[in-house]
C-alpha positions as CSV (number, residue, x, y, z in Angstrom):
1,X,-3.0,6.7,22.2
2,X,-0.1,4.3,22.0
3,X,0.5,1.6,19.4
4,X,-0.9,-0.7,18.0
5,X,-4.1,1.0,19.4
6,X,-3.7,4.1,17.2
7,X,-3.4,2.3,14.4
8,X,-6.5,0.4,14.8
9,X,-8.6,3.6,15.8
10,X,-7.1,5.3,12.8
11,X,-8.0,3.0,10.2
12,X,-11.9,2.7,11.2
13,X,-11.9,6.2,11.5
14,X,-10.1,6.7,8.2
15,X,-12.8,3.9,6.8
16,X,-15.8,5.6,7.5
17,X,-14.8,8.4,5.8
18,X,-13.5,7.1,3.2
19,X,-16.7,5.3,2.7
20,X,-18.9,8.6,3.0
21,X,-16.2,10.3,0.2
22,X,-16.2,7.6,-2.2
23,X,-20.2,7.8,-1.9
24,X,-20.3,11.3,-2.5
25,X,-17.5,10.7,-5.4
26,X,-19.5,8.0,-6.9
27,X,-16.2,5.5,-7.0
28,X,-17.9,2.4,-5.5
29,X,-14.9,0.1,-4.2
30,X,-15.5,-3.6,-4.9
31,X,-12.9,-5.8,-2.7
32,X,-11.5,-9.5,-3.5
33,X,-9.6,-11.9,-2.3
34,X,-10.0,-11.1,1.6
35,X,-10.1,-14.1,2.5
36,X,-6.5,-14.9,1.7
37,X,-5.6,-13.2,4.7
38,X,-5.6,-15.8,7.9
39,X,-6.8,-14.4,11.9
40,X,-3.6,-14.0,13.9
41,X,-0.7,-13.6,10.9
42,X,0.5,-10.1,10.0
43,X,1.7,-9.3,6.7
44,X,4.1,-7.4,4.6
45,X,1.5,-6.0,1.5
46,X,2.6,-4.4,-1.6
47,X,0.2,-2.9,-4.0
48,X,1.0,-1.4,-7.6
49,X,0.6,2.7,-7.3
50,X,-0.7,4.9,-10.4
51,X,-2.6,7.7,-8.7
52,X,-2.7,9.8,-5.6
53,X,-5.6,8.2,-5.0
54,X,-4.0,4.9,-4.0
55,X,-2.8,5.6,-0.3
56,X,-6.7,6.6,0.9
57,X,-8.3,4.0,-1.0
58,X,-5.8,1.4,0.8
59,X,-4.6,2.1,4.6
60,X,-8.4,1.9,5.5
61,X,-9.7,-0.8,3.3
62,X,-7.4,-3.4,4.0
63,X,-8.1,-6.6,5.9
64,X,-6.0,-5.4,8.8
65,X,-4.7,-2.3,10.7
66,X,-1.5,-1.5,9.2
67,X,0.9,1.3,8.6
68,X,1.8,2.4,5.2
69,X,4.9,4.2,3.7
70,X,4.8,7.2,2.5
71,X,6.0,10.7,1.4
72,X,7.5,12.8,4.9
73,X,6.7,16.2,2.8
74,X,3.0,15.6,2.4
75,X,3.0,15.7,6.5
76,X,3.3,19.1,6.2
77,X,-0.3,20.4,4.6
78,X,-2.7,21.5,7.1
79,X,-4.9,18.9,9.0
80,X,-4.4,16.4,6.0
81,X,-0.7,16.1,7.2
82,X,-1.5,15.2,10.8
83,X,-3.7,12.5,9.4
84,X,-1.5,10.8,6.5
85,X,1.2,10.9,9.5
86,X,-0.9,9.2,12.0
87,X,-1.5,6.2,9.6
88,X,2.0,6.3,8.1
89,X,5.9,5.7,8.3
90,X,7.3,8.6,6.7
91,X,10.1,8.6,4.6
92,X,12.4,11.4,2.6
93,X,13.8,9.1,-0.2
94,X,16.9,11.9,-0.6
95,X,17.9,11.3,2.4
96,X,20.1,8.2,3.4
97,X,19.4,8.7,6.9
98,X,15.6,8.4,6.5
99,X,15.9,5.3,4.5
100,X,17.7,3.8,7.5
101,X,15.1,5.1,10.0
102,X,11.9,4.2,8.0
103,X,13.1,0.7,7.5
104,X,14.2,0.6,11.2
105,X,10.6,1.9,11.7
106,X,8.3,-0.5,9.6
107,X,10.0,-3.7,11.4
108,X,8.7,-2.4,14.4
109,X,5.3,-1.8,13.0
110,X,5.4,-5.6,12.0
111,X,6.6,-6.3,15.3
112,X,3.2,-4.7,16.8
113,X,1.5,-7.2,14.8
114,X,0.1,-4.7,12.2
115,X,0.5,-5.0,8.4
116,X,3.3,-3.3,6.4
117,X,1.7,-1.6,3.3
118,X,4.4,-0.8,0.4
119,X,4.2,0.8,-3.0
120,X,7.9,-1.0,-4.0
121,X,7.6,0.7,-7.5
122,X,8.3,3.9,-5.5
123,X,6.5,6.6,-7.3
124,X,3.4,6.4,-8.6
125,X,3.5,4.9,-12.3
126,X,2.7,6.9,-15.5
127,X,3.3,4.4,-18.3
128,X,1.3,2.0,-20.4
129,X,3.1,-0.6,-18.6
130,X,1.4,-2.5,-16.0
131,X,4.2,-1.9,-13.4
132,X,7.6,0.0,-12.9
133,X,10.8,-1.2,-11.9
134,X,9.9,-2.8,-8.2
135,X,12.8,-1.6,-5.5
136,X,14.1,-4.1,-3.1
137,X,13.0,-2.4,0.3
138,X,10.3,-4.8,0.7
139,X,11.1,-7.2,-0.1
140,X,14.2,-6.9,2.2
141,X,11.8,-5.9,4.8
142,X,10.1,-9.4,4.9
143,X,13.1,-11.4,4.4
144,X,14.6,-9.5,7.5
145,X,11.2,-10.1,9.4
146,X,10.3,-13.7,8.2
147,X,7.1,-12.2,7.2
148,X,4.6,-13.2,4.3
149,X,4.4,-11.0,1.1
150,X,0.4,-10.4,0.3
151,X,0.7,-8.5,-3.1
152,X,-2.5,-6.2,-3.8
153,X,-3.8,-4.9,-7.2
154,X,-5.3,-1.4,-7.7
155,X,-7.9,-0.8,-10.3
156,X,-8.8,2.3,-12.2
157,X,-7.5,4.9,-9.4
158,X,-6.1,6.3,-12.4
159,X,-9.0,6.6,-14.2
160,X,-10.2,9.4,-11.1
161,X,-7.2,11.0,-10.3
162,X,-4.4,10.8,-12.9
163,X,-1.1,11.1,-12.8
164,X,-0.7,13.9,-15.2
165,X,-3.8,15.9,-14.8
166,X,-4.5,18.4,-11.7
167,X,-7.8,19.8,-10.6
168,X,-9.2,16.6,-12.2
169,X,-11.2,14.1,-10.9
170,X,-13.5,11.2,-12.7
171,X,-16.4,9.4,-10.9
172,X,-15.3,5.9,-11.8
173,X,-15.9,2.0,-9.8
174,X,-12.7,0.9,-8.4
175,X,-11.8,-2.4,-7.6
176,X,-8.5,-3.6,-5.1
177,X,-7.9,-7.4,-5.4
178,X,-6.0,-9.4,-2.8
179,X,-4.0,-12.1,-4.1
180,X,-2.7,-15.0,-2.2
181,X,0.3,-14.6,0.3
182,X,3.7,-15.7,-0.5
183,X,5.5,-17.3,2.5
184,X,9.1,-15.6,2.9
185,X,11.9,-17.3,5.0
186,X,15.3,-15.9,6.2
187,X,17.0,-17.9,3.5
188,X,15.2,-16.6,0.5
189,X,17.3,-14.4,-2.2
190,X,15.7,-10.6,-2.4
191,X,16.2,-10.3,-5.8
192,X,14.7,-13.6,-6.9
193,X,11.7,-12.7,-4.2
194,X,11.0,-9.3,-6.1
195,X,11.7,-11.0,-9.6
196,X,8.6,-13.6,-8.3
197,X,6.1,-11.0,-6.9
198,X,6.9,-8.7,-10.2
199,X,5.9,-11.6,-12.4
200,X,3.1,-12.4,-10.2
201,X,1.8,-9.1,-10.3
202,X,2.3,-8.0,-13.7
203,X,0.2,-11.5,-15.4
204,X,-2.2,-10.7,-12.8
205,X,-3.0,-7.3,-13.6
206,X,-3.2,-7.9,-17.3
207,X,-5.7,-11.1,-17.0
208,X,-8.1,-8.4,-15.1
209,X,-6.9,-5.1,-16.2
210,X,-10.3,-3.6,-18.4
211,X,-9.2,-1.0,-20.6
């Protein structure tokens, strides 16, 4: 099935199981903010990332279809792999020349009119703080592409699948929170872009974060 197409089929497929897991799970997602996304505009989306849990909960609850980024060596585990790919741009962050690729990839995505998601902390975050260090790939990515920055806040995926437990898991109610875009133009500085959506971010998760 070619493009955009795929991505579209994949995330109501990925949706209604998702919605059938978390069920089963008994992690209820509550959603807010959707309508901060306006028909017709596509959107570079970066979310905060403290558990595995993050990339299933996202790709088929957003707004939009959309391609995330993700990890090229979880493509490899059996039927899983072929999935994750399907909805993904992969990247190997050791390797320079799949940096250049990925990037190369994800402005095509936006150019198919689908969303870019993004976890610009990188890894997944195990400290008390409410987010890491953002990189600037993102950010980059929407100056390059004139695109909108929608940041997205995570809640309590940690709480069912830590970061530093295995063979763990914790029915818990989630919640993913969409705040208002950010309008990007060619001219704007990257670092002062990421400096904004950090701050934005950060104040917003601790005015809603429930310990």
């Amino acid at each position: 099935m070619p493009e955009p197409n795929a991505a579209r089929w994949h995330r109501q497929v990925s949706r209604a199981w998702m919605r059938v897991f978390l069920l089963l799970a008994g992690c209820p997602l509550r959603i807010r903010g959707k309508e901060n996304y306006t028909r017709g505009r596509n959107y570079v989306v970066i979310c905060n990332h403290r558990s595995l849990m993050d990339v299933p909960v996202t790709t088929p609850f957003m707004p939009q279809a959309n391609k995330t980024i993700a990890k090229k060596s979880f493509a490899v585990v059996p039927i899983f792999g072929w999935i994750y790919s399907l909805g993904s741009v992969l990247l190997d962050r050791k390797s320079a020349v799949s940096r250049r690729k990925s990037f190369e990839q994800m402005r095509k995505v936006l150019g198919m009119g689908l969303d870019m998601v993004i976890y610009p902390e990188g890894t997944r975050n195990r400290t008390s703080e409410p987010l890491k260090k953002f990189h600037d790939g993102a950010f980059r990515l929407a100056v390059i592409a004139e695109k909108p920055i929608v940041p997205v806040l995570i809640f309590n995926t940690d709480k069912v699948l830590p970061a530093n437990k295995v063979f763990y898991m914790l029915p818990h109610h989630l919640e993913m929170h969409f705040l208002p875009p950010v309008e990007v133009s060619a001219q704007d500085n990257v670092n002062e872009l990421k400096d904004r959506l950090f701050q934005i971010m950060t104040d917003y998760y601790r005015s809603h974060h429930k310990p």
